[in-house]
C-alpha positions in Angstrom: 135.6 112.4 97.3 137.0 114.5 100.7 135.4 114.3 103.5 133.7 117.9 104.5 134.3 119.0 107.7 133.2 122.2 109.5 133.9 123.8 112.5 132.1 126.4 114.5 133.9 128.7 117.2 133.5 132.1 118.7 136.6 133.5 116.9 139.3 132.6 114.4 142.8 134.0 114.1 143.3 136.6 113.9 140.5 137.1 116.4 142.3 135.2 119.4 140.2 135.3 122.7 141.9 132.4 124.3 143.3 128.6 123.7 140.3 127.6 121.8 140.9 129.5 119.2 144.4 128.3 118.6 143.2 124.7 119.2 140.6 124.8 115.9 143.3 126.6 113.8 145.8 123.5 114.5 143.1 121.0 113.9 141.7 122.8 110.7 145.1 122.9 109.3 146.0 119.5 110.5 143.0 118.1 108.8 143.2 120.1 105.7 146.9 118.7 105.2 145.3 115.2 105.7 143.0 115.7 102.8 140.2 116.4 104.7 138.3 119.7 103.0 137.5 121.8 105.8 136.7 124.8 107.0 135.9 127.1 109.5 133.1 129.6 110.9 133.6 132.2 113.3 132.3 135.5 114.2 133.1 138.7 112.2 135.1 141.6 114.2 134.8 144.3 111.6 130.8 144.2 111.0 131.0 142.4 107.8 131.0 138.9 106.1 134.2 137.6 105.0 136.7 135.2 104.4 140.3 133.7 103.5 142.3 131.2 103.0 144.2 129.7 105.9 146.8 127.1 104.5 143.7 125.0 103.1 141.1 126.1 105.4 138.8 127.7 104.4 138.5 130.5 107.0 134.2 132.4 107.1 133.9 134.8 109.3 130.1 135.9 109.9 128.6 139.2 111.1 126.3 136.9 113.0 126.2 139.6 116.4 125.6 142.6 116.7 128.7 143.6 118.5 131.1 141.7 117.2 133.6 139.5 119.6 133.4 141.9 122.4 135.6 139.7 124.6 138.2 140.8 122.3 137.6 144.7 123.5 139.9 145.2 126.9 137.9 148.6 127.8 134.6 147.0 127.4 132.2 148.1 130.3 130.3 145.8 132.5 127.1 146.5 130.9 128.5 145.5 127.4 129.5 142.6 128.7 126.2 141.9 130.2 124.7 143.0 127.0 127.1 140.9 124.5 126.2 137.8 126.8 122.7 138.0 126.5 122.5 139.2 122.8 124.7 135.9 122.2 122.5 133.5 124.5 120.1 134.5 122.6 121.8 135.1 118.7 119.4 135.1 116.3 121.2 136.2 113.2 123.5 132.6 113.5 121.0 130.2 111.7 120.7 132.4 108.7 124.5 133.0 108.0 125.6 129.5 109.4 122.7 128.0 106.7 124.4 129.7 103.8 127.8 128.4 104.8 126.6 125.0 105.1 124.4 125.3 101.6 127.6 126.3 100.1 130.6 124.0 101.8 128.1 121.1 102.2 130.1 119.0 105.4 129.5 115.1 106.3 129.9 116.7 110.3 130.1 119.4 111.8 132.4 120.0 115.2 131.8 122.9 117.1 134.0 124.1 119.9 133.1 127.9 122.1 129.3 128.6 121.0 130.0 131.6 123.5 127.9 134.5 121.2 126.9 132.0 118.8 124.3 130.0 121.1 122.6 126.8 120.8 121.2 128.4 117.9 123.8 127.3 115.9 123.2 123.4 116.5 119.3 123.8 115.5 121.1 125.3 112.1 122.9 122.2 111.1 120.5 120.3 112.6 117.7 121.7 110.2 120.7 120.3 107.2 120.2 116.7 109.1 124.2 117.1 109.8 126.0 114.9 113.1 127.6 117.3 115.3 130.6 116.7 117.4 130.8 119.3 120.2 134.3 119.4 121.9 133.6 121.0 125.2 136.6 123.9 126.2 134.7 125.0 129.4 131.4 125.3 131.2 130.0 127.4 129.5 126.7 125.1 128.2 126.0 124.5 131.7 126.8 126.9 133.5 126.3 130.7 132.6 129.5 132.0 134.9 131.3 129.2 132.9 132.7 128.2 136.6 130.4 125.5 138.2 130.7 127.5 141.4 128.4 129.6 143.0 129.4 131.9 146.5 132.4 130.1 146.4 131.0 126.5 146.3 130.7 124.1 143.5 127.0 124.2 142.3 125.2 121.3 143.8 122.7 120.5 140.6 123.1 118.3 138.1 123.8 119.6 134.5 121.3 119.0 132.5 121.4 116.3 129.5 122.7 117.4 126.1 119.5 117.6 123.9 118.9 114.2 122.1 119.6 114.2 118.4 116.5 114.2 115.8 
């Protein structure tokens, strides 16, 4: 049989924040037309659970945050921006809806790309399905909260701390 693949980003088009985005679209669809059966999860903009079908991919997206992807909202305030980050660092409605996507497309690995508003939750999740995960790192994101590795205009001068070892 396939191979199952899933991948796991902050959005999906048609909810494009940036490059990353675009990036798991080509390789969904890439793998899909290489036989691979894949398929994606991403967050939900309209407040609901839903999906389609993105020549071969199969495209979830997940009311997994309260407010949605609010990086996609241009008048967002500071303080929903503050408030999106934290609600995401700390997202505790991925496991269940990320579980019932992984009950029901069953990978062999799961690759996930921006956990920005998913968090680290999302790992423990597939973890908890004793799935490998690939992580393809876009920014700074996991080691840094400003995403930047600078701080007062100088390059933070700790050492990122070690991915967590896999159980």
């Amino acid at each position: 049989s396939a191979v199952r693949v899933l991948l796991v980003n902050l959005g999906y088009p048609p909810n494009v924040v940036g490059g990353a985005e675009l990036l798991v679209q080509s390789l969904a669809r890439e793998l899909a037309g290489r036989g691979v059966r894949t398929s994606v999860l991403s967050l939900s903009q309209n407040g609901t659970d839903w999906h389609y079908d993105d020549e071969g991919v199969r495209a979830y997206f997940v009311h997994a945050h309260p407010m949605g992807i609010a990086l996609l909202n241009p008048n967002r305030t500071l303080a929903q921006r503050v408030i999106w980050h934290a609600l995401g660092e700390a997202n505790i409605w991925i496991a269940r809806k990320l579980s019932l996507i992984l009950a029901r497309e069953q990978p062999d690995i799961v690759n996930t790309h921006s956990l920005l508003g998913l968090s680290v939750n999302a790992w423990k999740a597939v973890r908890a399905f004793g799935l490998p995960i690939a992580h393809t790192l876009h920014d700074y994101q996991l080691l840094c909260p400003r995403g930047t590795m600078f701080r007062h205009r100088e390059p933070c001068p700790r050492t990122p701390p070690s991915p967590p070892p896999n159980t």
